[in-house]
C-alpha positions as CSV (number, residue, x, y, z in Angstrom):
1,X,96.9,92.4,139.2
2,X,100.0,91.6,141.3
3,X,103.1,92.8,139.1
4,X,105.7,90.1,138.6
5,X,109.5,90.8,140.3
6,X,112.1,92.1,137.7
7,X,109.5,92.9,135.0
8,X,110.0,95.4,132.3
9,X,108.0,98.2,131.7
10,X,106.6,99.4,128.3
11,X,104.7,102.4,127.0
12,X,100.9,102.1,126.5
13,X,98.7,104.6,125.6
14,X,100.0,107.3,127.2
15,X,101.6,105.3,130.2
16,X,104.4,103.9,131.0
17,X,103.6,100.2,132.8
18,X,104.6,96.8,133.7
19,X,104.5,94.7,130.3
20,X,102.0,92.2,132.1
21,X,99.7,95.7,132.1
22,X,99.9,95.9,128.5
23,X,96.3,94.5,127.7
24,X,95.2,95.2,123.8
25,X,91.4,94.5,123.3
26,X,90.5,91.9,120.8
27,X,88.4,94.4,118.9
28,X,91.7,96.1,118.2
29,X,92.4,95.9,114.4
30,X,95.8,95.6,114.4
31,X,94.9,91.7,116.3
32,X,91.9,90.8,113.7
33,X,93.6,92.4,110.6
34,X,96.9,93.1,111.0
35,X,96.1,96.6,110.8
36,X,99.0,98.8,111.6
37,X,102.8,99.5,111.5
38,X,105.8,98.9,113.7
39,X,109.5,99.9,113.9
40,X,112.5,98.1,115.3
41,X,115.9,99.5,116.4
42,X,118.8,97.7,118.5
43,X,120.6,99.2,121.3
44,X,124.4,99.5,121.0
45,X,125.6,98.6,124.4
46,X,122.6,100.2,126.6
47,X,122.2,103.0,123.4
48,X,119.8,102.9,120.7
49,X,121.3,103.5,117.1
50,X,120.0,105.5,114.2
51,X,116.4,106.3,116.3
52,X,115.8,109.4,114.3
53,X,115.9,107.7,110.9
54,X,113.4,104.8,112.7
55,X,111.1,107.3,113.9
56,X,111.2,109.0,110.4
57,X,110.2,105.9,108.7
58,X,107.4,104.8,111.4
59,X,106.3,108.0,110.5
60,X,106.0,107.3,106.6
61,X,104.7,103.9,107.0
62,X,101.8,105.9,109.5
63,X,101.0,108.4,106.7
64,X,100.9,104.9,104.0
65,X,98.2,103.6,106.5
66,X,96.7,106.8,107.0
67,X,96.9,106.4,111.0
68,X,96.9,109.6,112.9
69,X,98.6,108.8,116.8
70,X,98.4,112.0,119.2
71,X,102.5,111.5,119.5
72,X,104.8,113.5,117.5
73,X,108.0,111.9,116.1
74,X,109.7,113.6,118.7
75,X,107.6,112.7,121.7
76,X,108.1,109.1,120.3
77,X,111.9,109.2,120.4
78,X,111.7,110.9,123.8
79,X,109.5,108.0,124.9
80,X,111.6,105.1,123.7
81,X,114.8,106.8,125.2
82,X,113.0,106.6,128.2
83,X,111.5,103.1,128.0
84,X,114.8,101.9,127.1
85,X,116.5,103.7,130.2
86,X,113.8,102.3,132.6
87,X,114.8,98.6,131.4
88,X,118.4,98.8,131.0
89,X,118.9,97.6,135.0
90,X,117.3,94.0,133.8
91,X,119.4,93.8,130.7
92,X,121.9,91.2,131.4
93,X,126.1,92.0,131.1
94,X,127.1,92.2,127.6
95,X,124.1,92.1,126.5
96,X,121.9,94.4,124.3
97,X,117.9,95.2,123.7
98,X,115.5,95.0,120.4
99,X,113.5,98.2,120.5
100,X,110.0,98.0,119.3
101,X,107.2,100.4,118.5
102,X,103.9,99.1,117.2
103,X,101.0,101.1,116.7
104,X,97.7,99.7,114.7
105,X,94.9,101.6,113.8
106,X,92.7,100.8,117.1
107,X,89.5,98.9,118.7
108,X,86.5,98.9,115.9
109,X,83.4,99.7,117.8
110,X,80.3,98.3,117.0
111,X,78.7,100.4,120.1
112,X,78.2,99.0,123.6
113,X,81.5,98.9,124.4
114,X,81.8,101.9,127.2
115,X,85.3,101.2,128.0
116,X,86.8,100.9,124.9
117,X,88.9,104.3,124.2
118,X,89.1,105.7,120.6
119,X,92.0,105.9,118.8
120,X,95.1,104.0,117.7
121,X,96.8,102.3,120.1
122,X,100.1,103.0,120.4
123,X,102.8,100.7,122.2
124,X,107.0,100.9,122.8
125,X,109.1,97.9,124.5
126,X,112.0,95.9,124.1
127,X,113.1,92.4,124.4
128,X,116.7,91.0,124.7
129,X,118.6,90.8,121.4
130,X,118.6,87.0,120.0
131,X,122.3,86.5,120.7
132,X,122.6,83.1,121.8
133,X,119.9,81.4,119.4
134,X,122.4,83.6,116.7
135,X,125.7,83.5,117.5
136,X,126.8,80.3,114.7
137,X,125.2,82.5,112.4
138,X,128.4,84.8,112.6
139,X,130.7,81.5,112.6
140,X,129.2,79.2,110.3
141,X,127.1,82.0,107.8
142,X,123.3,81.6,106.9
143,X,121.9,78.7,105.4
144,X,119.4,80.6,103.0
145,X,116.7,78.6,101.0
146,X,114.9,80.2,98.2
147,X,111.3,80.1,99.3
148,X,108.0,78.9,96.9
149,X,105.9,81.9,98.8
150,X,106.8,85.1,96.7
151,X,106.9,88.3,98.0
152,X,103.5,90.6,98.1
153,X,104.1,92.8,95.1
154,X,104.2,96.6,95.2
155,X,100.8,96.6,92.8
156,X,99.4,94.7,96.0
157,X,100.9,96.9,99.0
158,X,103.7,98.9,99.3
159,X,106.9,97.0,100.6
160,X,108.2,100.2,101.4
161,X,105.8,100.6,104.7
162,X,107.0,98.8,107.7
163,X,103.5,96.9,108.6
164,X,102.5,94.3,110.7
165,X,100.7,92.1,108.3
166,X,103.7,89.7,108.3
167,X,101.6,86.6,106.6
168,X,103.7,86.7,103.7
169,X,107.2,86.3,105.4
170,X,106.0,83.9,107.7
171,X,104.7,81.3,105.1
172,X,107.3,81.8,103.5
173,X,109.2,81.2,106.4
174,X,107.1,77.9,107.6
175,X,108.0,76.7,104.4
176,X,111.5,77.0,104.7
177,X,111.7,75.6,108.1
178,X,109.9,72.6,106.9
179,X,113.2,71.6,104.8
180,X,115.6,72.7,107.3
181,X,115.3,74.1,110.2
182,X,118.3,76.0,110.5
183,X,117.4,77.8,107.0
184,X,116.5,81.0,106.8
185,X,114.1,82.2,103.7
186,X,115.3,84.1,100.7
187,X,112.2,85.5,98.9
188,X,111.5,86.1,95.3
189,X,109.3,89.2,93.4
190,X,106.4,88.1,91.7
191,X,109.1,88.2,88.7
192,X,111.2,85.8,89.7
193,X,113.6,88.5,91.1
194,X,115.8,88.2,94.2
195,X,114.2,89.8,96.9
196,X,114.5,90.1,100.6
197,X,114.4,87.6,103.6
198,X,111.5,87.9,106.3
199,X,113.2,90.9,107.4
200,X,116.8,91.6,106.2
201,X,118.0,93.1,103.3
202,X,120.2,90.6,100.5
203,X,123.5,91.8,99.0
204,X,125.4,90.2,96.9
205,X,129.0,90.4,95.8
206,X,130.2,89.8,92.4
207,X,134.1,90.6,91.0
208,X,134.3,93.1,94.1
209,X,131.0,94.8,93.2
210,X,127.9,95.1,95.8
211,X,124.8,94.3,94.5
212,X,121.3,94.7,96.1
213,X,117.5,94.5,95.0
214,X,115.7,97.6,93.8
215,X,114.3,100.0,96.6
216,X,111.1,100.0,95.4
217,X,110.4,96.0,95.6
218,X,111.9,96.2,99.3
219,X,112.0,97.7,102.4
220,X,114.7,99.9,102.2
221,X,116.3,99.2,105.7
222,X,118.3,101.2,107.8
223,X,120.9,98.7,107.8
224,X,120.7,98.6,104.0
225,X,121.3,101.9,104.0
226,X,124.1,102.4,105.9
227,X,125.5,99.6,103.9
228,X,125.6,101.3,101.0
229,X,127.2,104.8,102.9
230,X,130.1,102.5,104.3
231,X,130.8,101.1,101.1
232,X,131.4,104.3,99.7
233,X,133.7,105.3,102.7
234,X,135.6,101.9,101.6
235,X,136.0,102.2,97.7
236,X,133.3,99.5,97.3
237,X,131.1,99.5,94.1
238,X,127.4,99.1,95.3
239,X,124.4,99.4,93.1
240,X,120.8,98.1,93.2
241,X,119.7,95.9,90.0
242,X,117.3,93.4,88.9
243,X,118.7,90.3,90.7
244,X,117.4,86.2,89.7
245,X,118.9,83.2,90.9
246,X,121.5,83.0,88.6
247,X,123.0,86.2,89.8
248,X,122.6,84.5,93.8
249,X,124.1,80.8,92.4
250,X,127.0,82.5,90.7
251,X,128.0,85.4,93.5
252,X,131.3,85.4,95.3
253,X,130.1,85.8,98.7
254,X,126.9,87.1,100.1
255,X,125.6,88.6,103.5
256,X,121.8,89.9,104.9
257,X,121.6,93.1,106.4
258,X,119.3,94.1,109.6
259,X,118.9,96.5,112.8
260,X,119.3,93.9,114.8
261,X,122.1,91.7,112.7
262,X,124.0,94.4,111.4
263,X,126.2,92.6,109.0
264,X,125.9,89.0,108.9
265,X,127.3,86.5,106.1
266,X,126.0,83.8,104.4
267,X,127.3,80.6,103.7
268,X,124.6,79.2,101.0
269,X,121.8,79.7,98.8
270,X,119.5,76.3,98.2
271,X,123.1,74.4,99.3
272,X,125.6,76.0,97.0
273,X,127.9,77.5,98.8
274,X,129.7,80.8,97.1
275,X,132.6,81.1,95.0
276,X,134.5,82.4,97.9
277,X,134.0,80.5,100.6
278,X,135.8,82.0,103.1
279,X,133.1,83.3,106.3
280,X,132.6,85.9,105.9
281,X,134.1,86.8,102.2
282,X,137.0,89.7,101.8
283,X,134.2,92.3,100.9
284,X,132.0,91.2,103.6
285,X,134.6,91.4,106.2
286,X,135.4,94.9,105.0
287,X,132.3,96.1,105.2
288,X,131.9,94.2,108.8
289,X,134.6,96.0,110.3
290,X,133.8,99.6,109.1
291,X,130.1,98.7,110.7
292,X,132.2,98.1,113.6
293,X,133.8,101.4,113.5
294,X,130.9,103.3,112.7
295,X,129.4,101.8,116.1
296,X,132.7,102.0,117.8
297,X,131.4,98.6,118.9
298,X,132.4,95.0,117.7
299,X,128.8,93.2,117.6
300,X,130.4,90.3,115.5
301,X,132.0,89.5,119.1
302,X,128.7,89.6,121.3
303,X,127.4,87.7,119.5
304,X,130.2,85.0,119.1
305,X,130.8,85.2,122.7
306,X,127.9,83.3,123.4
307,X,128.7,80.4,121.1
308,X,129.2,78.2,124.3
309,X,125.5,79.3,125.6
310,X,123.9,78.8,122.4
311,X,125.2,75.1,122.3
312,X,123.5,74.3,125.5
313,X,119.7,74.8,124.2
């Protein structure tokens, strides 16, 4: 196999190699079922933030799945510091990674496969960060449509555990990119509840108070946490409750949370626009800016500093 010029590397199994080198058998369950977990974390101008709590929860959602890896948590972060570092010489000016580590269960044997090795598998890479594709998001807000496809209830699987059984986001997803394809989907419980999106966090703001959906119908983000400790530094009410659509039609402002978003607002839910319809809303903005701090890092403006790329594609 002749390695391609300029190619990242990523950890496999024990090795770090050229991504083309990455090679998962088809056998593996994690390709025929969806069998396994993953984590996600964003670099913050060539450094990853908040790996420990990452690892941490990779760790929970492997102990949900019962899947052992050979890795400890701190062989994992050690490992993604140093995948990172190897690929930071590719990584464009200004520009920042997504950091990924997937693990699934492993290869099912059915037994005359000789080379097949026993185990989970166990990868860590990165990609670029969306910023172009993304950067009117931080002008112009979301666009968020409530989707038909509810969200797999906690009875079902735990939302809780980061998995990569993402069927239910992404119908949900194909169905709101079938009305518009700028919209991003906003999912319900089996209730009727607000929920999440196909992999942010929803707040809401009403009269100056922060509103989210309960952890335990969620994935309780990283993001969404820290959220919730900056709007404590700022004097900002936050609370999770039992959200429905009345609560989303009737808001003030609104904004999704993610590692690889941060804060972002939104503009509309199914085409009513909020109350406030400043972009982002007062409390948004507040919470925006102490984000900012925290990082000591403006990502509002890498990402809005490729508005003139984004337009080209």
């Amino acid at each position: 196999m002749i390695d391609r010029p300029n190619e990242r590397v990523a950890y496999f199994n024990g090795d770090i190699v050229p991504e083309s080198h990455v090679l998962v058998p088809f056998r593996d369950r994690g390709f025929r079922w969806g069998d396994g977990v993953y984590d996600t974390e964003r670099t913050i101008d060539g450094k990853i933030f908040k790996l420990p709590e990452h690892i941490d929860r990779l760790y929970r959602s492997l102990r949900y799945l019962h899947i052992t890896i050979k890795e400890t948590p701190a062989e994992i972060a050690a490992i993604t510091e140093e995948v990172v570092r190897q690929n930071l010489s590719l990584l464009p000016k200004g520009e920042d990674y997504w950091v990924h580590q997937n693990v699934s269960r492993g290869a099912d044997w059915v037994g005359d496969e000789p080379n097949l090795r026993e185990g989970a598998t166990v990868i860590v890479h990165v990609q670029p960060l969306l910023l172009r594709a993304r950067a009117s998001l931080f002008r112009d807000g979301i666009k968020l449509l409530v989707s038909p496809i509810r969200r797999t209830p906690p009875e079902a699987q735990s939302p809780r555990a980061k998995m990569t059984n993402y069927i239910n986001q992404t119908m949900a997803e194909i169905h709101v990119k079938a009305q518009s394809s700028e919209a991003w989907p906003a999912m319900l419980d089996v209730n009727g509840r607000l929920n999440e999106g196909t992999g942010q966090n929803i707040f809401l703001v009403r009269d100056g108070e922060l509103l989210t959906p309960r952890g335990e119908m969620v994935l309780e983000g990283i993001s969404r946490q820290t959220v919730f400790e900056l709007a404590a530094e700022c004097g900002i009410k936050a609370r999770e409750a039992d959200l429905d659509l009345y609560d989303a039609y009737t808001a003030n402002e609104a904004f999704l949370s993610s590692t690889s978003l941060c804060i972002c607002p939104v503009r509309s839910i199914d085409g009513r626009a909020f109350v406030n319809e400043a972009i982002p809303g007062p409390v948004t903005r507040r919470l925006m800016d102490a984000y900012k701090k925290l990082l000591d890092f403006d990502f509002e403006q890498q990402y809005l500093r490729f508005l003139a790329q984004s337009n080209e594609f």
